[in-house]
C-alpha positions as CSV (number, residue, x, y, z in Angstrom):
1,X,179.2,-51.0,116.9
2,X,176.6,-48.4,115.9
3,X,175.0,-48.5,112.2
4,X,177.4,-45.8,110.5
5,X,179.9,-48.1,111.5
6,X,178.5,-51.5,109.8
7,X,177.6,-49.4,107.0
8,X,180.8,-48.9,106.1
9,X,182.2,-52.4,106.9
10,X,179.7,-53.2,104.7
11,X,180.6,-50.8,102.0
12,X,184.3,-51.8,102.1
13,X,183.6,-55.6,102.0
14,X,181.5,-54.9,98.4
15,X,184.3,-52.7,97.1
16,X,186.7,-55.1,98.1
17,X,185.3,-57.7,95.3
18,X,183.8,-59.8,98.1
19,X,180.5,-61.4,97.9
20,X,178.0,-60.7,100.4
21,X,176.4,-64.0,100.5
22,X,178.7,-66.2,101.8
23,X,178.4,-70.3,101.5
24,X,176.5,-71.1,104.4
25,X,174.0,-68.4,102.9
26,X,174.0,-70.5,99.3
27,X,173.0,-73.5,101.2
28,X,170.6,-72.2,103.0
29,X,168.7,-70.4,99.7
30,X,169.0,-73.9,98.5
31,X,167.8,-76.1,100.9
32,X,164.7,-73.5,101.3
33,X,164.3,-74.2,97.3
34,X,164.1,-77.8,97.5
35,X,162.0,-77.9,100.4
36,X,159.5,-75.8,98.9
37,X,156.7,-77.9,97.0
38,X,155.3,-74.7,94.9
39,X,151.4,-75.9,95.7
40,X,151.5,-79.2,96.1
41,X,152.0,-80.9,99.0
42,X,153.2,-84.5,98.4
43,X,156.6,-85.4,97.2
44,X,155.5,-87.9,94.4
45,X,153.5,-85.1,93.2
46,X,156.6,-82.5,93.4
47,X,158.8,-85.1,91.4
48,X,155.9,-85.3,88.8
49,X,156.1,-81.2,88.5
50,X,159.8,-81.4,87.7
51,X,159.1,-84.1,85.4
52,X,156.5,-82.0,83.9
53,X,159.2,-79.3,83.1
54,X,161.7,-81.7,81.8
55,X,159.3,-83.3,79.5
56,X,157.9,-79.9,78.6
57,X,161.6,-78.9,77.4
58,X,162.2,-82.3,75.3
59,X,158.5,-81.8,73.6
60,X,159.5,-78.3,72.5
61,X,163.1,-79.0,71.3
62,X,161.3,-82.1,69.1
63,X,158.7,-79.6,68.2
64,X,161.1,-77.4,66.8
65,X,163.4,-80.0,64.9
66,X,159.9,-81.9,63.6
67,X,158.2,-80.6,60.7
68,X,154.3,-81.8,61.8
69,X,152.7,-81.5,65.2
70,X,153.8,-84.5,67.3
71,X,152.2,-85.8,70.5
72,X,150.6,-83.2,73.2
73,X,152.2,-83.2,76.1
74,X,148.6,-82.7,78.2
75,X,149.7,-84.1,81.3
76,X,152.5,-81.6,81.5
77,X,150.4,-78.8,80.5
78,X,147.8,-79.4,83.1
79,X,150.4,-79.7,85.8
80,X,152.4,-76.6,85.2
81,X,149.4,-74.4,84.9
82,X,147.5,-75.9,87.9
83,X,151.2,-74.7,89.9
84,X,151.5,-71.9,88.6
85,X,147.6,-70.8,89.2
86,X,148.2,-72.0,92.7
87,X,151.0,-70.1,93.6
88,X,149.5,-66.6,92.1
89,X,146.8,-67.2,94.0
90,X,148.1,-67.9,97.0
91,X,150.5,-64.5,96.8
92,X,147.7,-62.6,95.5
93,X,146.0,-63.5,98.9
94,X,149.3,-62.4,101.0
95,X,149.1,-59.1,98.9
96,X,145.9,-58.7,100.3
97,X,146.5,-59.6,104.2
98,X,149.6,-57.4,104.0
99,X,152.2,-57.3,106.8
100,X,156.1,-56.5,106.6
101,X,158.2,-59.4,105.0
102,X,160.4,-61.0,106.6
103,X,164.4,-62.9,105.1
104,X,163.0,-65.7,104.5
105,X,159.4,-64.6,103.2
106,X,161.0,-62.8,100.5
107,X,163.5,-65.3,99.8
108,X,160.6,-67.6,98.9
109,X,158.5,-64.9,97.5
110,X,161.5,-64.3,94.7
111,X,161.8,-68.1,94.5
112,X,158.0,-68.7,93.4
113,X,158.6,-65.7,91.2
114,X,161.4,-67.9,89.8
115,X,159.4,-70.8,89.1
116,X,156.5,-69.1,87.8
117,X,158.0,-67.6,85.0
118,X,160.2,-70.2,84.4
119,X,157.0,-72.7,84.0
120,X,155.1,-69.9,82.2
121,X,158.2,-69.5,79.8
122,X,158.3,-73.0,78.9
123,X,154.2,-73.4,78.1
124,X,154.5,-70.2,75.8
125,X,157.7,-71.4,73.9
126,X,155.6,-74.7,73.7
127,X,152.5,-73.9,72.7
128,X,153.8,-70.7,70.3
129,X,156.1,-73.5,68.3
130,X,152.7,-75.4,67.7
131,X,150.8,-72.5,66.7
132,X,153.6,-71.4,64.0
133,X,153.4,-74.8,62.6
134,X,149.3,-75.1,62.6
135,X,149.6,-71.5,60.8
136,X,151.3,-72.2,57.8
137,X,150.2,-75.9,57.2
138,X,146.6,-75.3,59.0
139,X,144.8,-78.4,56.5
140,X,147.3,-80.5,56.8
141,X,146.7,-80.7,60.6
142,X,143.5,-81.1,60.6
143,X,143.6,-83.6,57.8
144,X,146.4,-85.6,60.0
145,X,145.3,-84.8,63.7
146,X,144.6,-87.7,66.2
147,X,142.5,-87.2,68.7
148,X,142.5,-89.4,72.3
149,X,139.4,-91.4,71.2
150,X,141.3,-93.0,67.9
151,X,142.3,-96.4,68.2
152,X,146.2,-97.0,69.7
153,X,146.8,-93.4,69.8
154,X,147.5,-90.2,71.7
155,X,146.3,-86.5,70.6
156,X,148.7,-84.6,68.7
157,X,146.4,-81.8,68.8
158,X,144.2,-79.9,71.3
159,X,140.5,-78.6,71.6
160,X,141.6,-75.9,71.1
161,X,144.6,-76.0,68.4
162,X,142.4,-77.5,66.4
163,X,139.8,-74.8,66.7
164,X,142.2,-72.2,66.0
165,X,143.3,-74.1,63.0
166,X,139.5,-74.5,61.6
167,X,138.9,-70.9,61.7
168,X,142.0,-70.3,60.2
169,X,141.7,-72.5,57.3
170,X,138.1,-70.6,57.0
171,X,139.5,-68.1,57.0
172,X,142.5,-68.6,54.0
173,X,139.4,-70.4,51.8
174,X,137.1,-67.2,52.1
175,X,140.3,-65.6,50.5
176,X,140.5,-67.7,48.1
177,X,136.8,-67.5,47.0
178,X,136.7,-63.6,47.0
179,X,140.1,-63.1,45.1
180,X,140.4,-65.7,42.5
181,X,137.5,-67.9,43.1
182,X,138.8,-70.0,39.8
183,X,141.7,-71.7,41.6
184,X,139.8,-72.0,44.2
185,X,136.9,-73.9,42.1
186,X,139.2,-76.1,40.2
187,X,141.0,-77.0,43.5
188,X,137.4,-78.3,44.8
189,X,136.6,-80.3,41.5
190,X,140.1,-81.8,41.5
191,X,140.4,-84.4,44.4
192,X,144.0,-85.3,43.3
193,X,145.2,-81.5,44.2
194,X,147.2,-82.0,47.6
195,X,146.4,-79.4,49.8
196,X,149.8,-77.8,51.3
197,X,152.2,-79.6,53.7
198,X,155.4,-79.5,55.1
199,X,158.5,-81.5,53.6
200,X,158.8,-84.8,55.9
201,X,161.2,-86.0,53.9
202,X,163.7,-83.5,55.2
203,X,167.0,-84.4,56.9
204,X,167.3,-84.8,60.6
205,X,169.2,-85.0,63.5
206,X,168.5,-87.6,66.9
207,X,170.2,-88.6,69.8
208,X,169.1,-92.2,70.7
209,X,167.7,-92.7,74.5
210,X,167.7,-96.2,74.6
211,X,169.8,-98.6,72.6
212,X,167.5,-100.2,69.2
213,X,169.7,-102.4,67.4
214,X,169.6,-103.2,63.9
215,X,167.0,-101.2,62.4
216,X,166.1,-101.8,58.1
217,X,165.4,-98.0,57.1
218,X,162.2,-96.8,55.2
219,X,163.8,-94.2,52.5
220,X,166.3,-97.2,51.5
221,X,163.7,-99.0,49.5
222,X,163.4,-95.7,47.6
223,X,166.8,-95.7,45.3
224,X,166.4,-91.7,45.1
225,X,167.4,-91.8,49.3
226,X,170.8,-90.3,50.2
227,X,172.6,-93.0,52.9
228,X,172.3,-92.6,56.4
229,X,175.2,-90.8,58.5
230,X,175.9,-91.8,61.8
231,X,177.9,-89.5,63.9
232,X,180.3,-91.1,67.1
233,X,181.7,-88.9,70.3
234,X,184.8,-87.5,68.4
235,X,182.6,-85.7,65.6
236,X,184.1,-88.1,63.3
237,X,181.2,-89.8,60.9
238,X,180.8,-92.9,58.6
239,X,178.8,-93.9,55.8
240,X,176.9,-97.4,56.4
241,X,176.3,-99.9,53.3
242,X,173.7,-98.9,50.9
243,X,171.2,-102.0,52.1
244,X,170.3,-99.3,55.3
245,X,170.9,-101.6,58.1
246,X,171.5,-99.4,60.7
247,X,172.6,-100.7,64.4
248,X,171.0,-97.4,66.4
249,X,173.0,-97.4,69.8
250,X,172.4,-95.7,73.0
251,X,173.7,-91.9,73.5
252,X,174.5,-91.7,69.9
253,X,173.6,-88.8,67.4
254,X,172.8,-90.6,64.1
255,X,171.4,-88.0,60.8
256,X,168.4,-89.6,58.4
257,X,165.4,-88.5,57.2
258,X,162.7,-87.7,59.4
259,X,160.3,-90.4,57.7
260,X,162.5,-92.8,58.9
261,X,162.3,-92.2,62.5
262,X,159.0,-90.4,62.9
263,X,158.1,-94.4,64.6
264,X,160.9,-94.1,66.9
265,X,159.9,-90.6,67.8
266,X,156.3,-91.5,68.9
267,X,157.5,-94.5,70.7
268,X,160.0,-92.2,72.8
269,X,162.8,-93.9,72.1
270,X,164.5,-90.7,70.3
271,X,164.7,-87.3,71.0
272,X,165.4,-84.8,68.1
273,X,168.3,-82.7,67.9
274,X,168.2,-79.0,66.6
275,X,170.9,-78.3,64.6
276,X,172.7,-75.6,65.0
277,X,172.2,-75.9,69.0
278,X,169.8,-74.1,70.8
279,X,172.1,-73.5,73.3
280,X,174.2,-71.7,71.1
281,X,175.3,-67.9,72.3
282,X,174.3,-66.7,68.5
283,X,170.9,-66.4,68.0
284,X,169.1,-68.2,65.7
285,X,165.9,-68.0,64.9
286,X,163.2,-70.8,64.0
């Protein structure tokens, strides 16, 4: 059979609505996937990257739903950008020696690709959702950042987060003094003048991880609170007793304020739920 002759076998297979790559092929693209470790060369530490990413994505979903900074995920951060530094480096080196590519070389080559800008997606979608919320509240989150070193505590905000919202908050104060120093002067004097923050007191949605119990809510003791809603599987909800004892169960999406759960959040226990989806195919933007 001479190559005019596969070409058009070829040809008439792709017209004929056939794929190309067969099943055999898919397995093989997939084994080579999971066997490759993407720079790092134990399988512990190839578990912990794919727990990195999975973590990453819960962080930035709560991140999104929560209306202050919650804990950084620095662990996660260091990993993905240690991989994905690795792997750049290692093709910028094969760039260099050259040579002709082989199936398989640029079957991995577009795989890498795949998980570097998958990983370098997730860090900027991370990382830009905290800068948004340091940007419009930047004194609050200095006034309420936690740091490593603070007793029974993790960071909630970085070297260099909190940098950025220093110079920022410079920044909005030299405003202030150059275009109506007055406000700015009574604002100083007056130590009772809040400085601006975001509503915590604002309705939420969670999906309980693990399975709490009876919990005695926070915003019942206030008699201004609205009752908590708890959602089951068929959509269907219920309104619990007004003395806010709430039994939280596993796999559940329950609806409260975010006061009430911002304990549960920092003890994992909870992930936040955007509502509408963010898997939604409109686009919404936060």
């Amino acid at each position: 059979m001479n190559h005019n002759e596969e070409d058009r076998l070829l040809l008439e297979k792709e017209n004929s609505g056939v794929n190309l790559i067969d099943g055999n092929d898919l397995k093989y693209i997939d084994s080579l996937y999971s066997s490759k470790n993407f720079g790092l060369s134990e399988d512990s530490h190839i578990k912990n990257l794919r727990n990195s990413q999975e973590t990453l994505l819960v962080s930035w979903i709560n991140e999104i739903v929560s209306p202050e900074l919650l804990t950084y995920c620095e662990s996660s951060i260091q990993t993905l950008s240690h991989s994905i530094f690795k792997e750049k480096e290692k093709q910028r080196i094969m760039e260099v020696d050259g040579g002709i590519l082989g199936i398989e070389d640029k079957i991995e080559r577009d795989l890498v690709n795949l998980h570097i800008n998958r990983s370098t997606n997730m860090l900027k979608m991370y990382l830009k959702q905290r800068l948004m919320k340091i940007s419009e509240f930047p004194d609050f989150s200095i006034a309420n950042s936690r740091t490593n070193s603070d007793l029974n505590s993790e960071s909630n905000i970085s070297p260099e987060e909190a940098v950025f919202a220093l110079n920022l908050s410079k920044l909005q104060w030299k405003y202030l003094d150059e275009t109506i120093s007055k406000m700015k002067n009574t604002l100083a004097s007056d130590s009772s003048v809040p400085i601006p923050a975001p509503s915590l007191n604002r309705s939420v949605r969670f999906k309980c991880m693990d399975s709490i119990g009876r919990v005695q809510l926070q915003s019942f003791v206030n008699p201004e609170s609205a009752s908590f809603t708890q959602f089951d599987g068929q959509n269907h909800f219920s309104q619990n007793d007004s003395e806010g004892v709430i039994n939280i169960e596993k796999g559940k999406i329950y609806t409260c304020k975010y006061e009430d759960v911002r304990t549960l959040l920092d003890q994992n226990t909870i992930q936040l739920w955007p509502w509408p989806p963010i898997t939604s195919n409109k686009n919404y933007s936060y």
